[in-house]
C-alpha positions as a printed NumPy array, in Angstrom:
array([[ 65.371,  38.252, 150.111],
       [ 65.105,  38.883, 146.304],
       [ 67.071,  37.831, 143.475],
       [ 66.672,  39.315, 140.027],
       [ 68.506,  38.478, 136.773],
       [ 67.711,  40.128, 133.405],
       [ 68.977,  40.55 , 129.989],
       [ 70.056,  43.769, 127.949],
       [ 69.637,  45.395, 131.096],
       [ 70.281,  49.346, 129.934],
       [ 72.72 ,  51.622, 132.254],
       [ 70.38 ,  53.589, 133.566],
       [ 68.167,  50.923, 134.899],
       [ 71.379,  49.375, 136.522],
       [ 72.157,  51.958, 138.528],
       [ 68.439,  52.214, 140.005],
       [ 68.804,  48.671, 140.841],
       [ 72.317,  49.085, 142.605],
       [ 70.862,  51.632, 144.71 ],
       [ 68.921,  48.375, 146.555],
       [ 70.656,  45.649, 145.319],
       [ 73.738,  43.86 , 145.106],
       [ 74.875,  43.026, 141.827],
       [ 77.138,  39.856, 142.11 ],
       [ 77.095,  38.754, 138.047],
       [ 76.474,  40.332, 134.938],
       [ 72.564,  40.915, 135.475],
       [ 72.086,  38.977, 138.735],
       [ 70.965,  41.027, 141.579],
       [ 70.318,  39.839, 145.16 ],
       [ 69.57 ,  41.718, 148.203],
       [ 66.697,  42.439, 151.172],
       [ 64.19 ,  44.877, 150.597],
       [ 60.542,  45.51 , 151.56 ],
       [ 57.133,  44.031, 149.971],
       [ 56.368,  47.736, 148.647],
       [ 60.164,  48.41 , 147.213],
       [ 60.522,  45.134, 145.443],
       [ 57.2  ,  46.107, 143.49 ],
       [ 58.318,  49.426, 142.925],
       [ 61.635,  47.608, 141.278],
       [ 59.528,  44.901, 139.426],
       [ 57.793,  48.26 , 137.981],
       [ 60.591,  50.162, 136.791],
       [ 62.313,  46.644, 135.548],
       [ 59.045,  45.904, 133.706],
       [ 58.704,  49.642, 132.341],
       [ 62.649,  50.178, 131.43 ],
       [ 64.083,  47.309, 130.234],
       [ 62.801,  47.344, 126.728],
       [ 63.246,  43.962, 124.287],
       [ 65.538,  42.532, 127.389],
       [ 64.278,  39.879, 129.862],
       [ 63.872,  39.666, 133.969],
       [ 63.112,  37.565, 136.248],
       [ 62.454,  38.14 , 139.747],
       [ 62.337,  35.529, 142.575],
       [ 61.451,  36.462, 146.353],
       [ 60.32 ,  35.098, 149.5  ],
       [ 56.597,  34.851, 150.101],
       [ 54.152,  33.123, 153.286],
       [ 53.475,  30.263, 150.734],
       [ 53.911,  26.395, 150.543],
       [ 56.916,  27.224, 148.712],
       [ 58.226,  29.899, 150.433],
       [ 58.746,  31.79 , 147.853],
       [ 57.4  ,  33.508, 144.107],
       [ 58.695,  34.831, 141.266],
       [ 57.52 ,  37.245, 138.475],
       [ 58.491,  37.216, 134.713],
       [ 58.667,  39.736, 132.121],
       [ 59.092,  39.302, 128.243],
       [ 60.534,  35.698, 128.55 ],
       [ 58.858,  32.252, 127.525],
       [ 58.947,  30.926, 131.102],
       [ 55.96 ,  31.598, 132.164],
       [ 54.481,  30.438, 135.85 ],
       [ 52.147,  28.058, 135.908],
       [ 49.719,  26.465, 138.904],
       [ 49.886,  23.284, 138.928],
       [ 47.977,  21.521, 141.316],
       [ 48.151,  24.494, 143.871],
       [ 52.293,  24.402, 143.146],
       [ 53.538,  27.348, 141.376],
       [ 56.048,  26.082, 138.789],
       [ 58.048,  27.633, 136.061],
       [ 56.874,  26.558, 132.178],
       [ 58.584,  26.892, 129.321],
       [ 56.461,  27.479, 126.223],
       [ 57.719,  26.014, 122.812],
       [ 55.946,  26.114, 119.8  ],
       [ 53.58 ,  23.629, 118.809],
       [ 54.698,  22.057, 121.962],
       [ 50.587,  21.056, 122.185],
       [ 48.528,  20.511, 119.172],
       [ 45.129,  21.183, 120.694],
       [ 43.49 ,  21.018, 124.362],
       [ 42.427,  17.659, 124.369],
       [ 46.222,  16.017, 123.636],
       [ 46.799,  17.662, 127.405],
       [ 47.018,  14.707, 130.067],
       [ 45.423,  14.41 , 133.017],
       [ 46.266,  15.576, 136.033],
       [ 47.247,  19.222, 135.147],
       [ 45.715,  21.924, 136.713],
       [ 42.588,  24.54 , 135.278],
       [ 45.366,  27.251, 135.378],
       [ 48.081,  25.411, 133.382],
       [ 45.269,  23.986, 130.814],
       [ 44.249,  27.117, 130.263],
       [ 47.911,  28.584, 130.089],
       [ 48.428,  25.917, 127.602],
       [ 45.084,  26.908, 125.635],
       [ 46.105,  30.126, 124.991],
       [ 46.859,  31.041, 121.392],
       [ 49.429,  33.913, 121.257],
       [ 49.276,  34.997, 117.186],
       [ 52.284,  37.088, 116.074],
       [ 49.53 ,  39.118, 113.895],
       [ 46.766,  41.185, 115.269],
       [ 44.741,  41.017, 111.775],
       [ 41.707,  39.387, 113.067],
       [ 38.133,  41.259, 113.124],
       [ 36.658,  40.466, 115.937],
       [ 38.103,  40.78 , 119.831],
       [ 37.725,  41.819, 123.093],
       [ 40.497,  44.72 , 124.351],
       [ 40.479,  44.428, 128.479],
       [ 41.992,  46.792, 131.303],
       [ 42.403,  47.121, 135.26 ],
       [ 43.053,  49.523, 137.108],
       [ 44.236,  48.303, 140.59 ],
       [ 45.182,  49.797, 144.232],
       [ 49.033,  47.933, 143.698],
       [ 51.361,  45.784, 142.074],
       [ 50.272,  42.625, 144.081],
       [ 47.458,  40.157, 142.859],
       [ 47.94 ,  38.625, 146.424],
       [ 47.25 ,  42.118, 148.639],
       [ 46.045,  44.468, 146.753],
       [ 42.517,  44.652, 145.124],
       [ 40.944,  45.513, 141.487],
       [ 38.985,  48.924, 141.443],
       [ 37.814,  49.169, 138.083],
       [ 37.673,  46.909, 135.2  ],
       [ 36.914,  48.103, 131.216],
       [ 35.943,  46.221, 128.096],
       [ 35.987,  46.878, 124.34 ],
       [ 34.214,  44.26 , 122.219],
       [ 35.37 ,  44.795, 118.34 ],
       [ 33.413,  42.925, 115.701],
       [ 34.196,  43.141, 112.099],
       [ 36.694,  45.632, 113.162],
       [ 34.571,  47.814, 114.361],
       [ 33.493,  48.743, 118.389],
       [ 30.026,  46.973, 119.267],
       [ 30.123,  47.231, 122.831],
       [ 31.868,  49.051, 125.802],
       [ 31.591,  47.95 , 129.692],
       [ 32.974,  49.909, 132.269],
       [ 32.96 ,  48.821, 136.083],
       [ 33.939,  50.403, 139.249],
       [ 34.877,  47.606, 141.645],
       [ 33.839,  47.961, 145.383],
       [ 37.245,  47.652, 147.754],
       [ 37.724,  46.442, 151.348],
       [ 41.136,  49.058, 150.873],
       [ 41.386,  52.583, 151.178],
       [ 42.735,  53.376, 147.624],
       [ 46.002,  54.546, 147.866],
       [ 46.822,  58.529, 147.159],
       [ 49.185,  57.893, 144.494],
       [ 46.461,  55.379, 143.13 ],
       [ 44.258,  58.047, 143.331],
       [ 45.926,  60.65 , 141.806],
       [ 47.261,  58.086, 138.762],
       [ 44.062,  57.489, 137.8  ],
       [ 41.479,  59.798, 139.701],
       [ 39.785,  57.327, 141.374],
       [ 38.732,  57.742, 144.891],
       [ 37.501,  56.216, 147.799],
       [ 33.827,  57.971, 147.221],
       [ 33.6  ,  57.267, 143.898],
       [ 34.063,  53.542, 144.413],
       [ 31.686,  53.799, 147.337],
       [ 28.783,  55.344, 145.343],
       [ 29.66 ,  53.604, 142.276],
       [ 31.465,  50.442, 143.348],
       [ 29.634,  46.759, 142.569],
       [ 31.009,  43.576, 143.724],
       [ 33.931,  42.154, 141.825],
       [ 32.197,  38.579, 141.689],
       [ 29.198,  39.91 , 139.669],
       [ 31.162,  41.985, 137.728],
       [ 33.588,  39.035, 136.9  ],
       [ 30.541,  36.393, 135.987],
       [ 29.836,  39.117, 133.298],
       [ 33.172,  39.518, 131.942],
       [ 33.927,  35.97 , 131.528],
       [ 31.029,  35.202, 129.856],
       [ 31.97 ,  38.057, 126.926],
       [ 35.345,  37.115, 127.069],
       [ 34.743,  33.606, 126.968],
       [ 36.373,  31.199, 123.792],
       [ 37.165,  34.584, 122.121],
       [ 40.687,  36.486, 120.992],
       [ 41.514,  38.734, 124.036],
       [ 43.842,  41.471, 123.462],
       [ 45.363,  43.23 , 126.777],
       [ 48.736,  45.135, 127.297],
       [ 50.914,  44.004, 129.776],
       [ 49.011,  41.055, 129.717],
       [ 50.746,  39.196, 132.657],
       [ 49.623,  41.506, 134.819],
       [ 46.073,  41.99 , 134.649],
       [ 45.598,  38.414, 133.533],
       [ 47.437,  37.582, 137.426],
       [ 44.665,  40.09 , 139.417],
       [ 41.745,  38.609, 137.239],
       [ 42.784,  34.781, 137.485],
       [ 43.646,  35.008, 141.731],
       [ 40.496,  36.851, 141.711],
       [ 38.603,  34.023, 140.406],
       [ 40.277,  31.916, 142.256],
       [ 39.384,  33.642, 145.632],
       [ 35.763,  33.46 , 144.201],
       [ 35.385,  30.377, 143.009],
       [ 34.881,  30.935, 139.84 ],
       [ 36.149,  29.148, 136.934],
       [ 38.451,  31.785, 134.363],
       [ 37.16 ,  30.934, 130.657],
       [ 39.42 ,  29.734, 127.924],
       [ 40.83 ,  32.557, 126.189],
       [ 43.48 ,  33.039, 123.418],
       [ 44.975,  36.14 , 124.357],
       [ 47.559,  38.043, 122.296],
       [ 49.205,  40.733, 124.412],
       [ 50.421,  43.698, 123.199],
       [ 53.016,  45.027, 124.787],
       [ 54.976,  41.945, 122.974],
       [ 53.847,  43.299, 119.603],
       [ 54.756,  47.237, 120.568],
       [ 58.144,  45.812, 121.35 ],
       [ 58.565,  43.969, 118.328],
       [ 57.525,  46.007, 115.726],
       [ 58.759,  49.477, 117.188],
       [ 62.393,  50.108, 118.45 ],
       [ 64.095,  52.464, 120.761],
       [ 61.812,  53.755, 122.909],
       [ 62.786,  54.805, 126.522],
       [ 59.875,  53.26 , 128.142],
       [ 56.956,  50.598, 126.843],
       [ 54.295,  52.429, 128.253],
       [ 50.834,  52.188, 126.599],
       [ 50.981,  55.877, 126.616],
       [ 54.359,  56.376, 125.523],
       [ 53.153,  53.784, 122.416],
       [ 50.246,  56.009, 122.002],
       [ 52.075,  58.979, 121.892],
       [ 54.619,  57.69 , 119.199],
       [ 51.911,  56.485, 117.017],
       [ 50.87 ,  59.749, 116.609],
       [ 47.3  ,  58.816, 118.369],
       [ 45.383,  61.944, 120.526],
       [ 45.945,  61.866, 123.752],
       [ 43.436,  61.016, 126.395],
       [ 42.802,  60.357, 129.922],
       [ 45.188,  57.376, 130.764],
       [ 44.911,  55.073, 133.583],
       [ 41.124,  54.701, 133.794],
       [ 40.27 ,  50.884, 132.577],
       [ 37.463,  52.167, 129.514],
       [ 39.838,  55.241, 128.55 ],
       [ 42.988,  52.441, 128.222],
       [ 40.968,  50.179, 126.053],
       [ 39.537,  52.659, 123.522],
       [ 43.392,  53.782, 123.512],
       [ 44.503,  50.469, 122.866],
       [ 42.145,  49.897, 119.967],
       [ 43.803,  52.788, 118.255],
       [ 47.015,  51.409, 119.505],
       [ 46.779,  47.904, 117.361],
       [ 45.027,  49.785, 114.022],
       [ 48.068,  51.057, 114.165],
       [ 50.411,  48.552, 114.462],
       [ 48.564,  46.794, 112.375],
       [ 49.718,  49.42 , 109.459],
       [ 53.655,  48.834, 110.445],
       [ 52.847,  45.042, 110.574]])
C-alpha cells in the first residue's frame, strides 16, 4: 500500500495519479500498486509537480515496514541508528558539527553538516551525476558515475566511470542513456574503487548535484553496503535553485532547464555529459541570481 500527499498538485498530474490511486482528500492519495509503478509515480510526481511538495510513504521488507520518499520539502529522512526517521530542517537549528550530541548516527551528522547556500557564487566545486539501472537505491544498481571539479570558476578536472553491474541494464535504461550491457562489461570497474576515489575529491568541499536527493540516496546506501564511510559534504542542489529563480515551466528537468537557458544541447543522460551541462546550467543562474 502507498499513500501520497502533495501540495500545488497541477491538474494534469492529478489525473495521472487517479488513474492508480484513490484520492480521498485534497492531495492525499492511497491505493495498492506494484514496486515498479509506484517508482514510475514517484517519477512523474518528482518531474511534474513544479514549486509544490510530495511525500510518498509505502510498505517495504524493513524493520519498519515501511519507507517514504520526499521531494522539495524540509523533511528530510534521516538514519538514525539504523531507524529511518523523518527530520525537519530549520535554520540555524545547529551552529556547527561539534554542538551535535552523541548518539546520532554518521548519516544524520552528516545530514546535519550539510550547508545548503541559497547562492551558487562560490569559485570552487565539485558538479556530480549517476546514471542508474532504476529508481530504487535498495534494488537497483549505479552504472556510471561523472565528476566536474571547478576551481576559480573554471573546470580543472573531469572523471568519468562506468560502474560494473550484477543487473542486466534495463532496455529503456539503455536506450535513455545508451549504455549497454557490453559496454559496462568491457569498460565497467568496481563501484567500491570507484567510490574511494570520489569521496576523497569530494571530500569537505561544496558539492553541487541536481536532484540531489536522489543520487545522494544511491551513493550513501552504496557506501553503506561497502563499508565505507560517505565524506562530509555541503551540498547545494540545484534543482531547488532552477525552481526558485525560474517560473512556469512544465517540467524541472535538467534538460528542460538547459534548454530554457538558451544553453546547446548535448547528449543527456550520460553522468560526464550531465555535469558539463550543469556547469553551464548554474553560470547561468548565476546571471538571473
Amino acid at each position: 500500500m502507498i499513500v501520497v500527499c502533495m501540495t500545488k498538485c497541477p491538474p494534469k498530474l492529478r489525473g495521472d495519479l487517479s488513474k492508480w490511486l484513490l484520492e480521498i482528500n485534497t492531495g492525499v492519495y492511497v491505493g495498492q500498486v506494484s514496486a515498479r509503478v509506484r517508482e514510475a509515480l514517484w517519477k512523474r510526481i518528482c518531474d511534474h509537480i513544479s514549486d509544490g511538495q510530495a511525500t510518498m510513504v509505502f510498505s517495504a521488507q524493513n524493520e519498519q515496514h515501511m519507507d517514504f520518499y520526499v521531494h522539495n520539502t524540509s523533511w528530510k529522512p534521516v538514519d538514525f541508528d539504523g531507524i529511518k526517521l523523518m527530520k525537519h530542517l530549520e535554520k540555524n537549528c545547529f551552529s556547527s558539527q561539534s554542538e551535535l550530541k552523541p548518539g546520532f548516527s554518521n548519516a544524520a551528522k552528516r545530514e546535519m553538516g550539510r550547508k545548503r547556500r541559497n547562492s551558487l557564487n562560490v569559485t570552487s566545486y565539485v558538479l556530480i551525476d549517476i546514471e542508474t539501472t532504476g529508481l530504487s537505491p535498495e534494488n537497483d544498481d549505479i552504472i556510471e558515475i561523472g565528476a566536474l571539479e571547478i576551481n576559480n570558476d573554471e573546470v580543472s578536472s573531469e572523471r568519468g566511470w562506468l560502474i560494473q553491474s550484477e543487473k542486466n541494464i534495463p532496455i529503456e535504461i539503455q536506450k535513455l542513456t545508451g549504455i549497454d550491457n557490453v559496454m559496462i562489461e568491457k569498460q565497467g570497474v568496481w563501484l567500491s574503487n570507484v567510490l574511494n576515489e570520489l569521496f576523497e575529491l569530494i571530500r569537505g568541499k561544496n558539492v553541487f548535484i541536481y536532484n540531489a536527493s536522489f543520487d545522494l540516496s544511491f551513493l550513501e546506501n552504496s557506501a553503506k553496503k561497502y563499508g565505507l564511510e560517505f565524506p562530509e559534504i555541503h551540498v547545494k542542489d540545484i534543482l531547488s535553485t532552477a525552481k526558485s529563480r525560474i517560473k512556469g515551466l512544465d517540467n524541472y528537468r535538467l534538460e528542460t532547464v538547459s534548454s530554457y537557458l538558451g544553453i546547446e544541447k548535448r547528449q543527456c543522460h550520460r553522468a560526464l555529459d550531465d555535469c558539463r551541462m550543469l556547469y553551464e546550467v548554474c553560470n547561468k543562474l548565476n546571471k538571473i541570481g
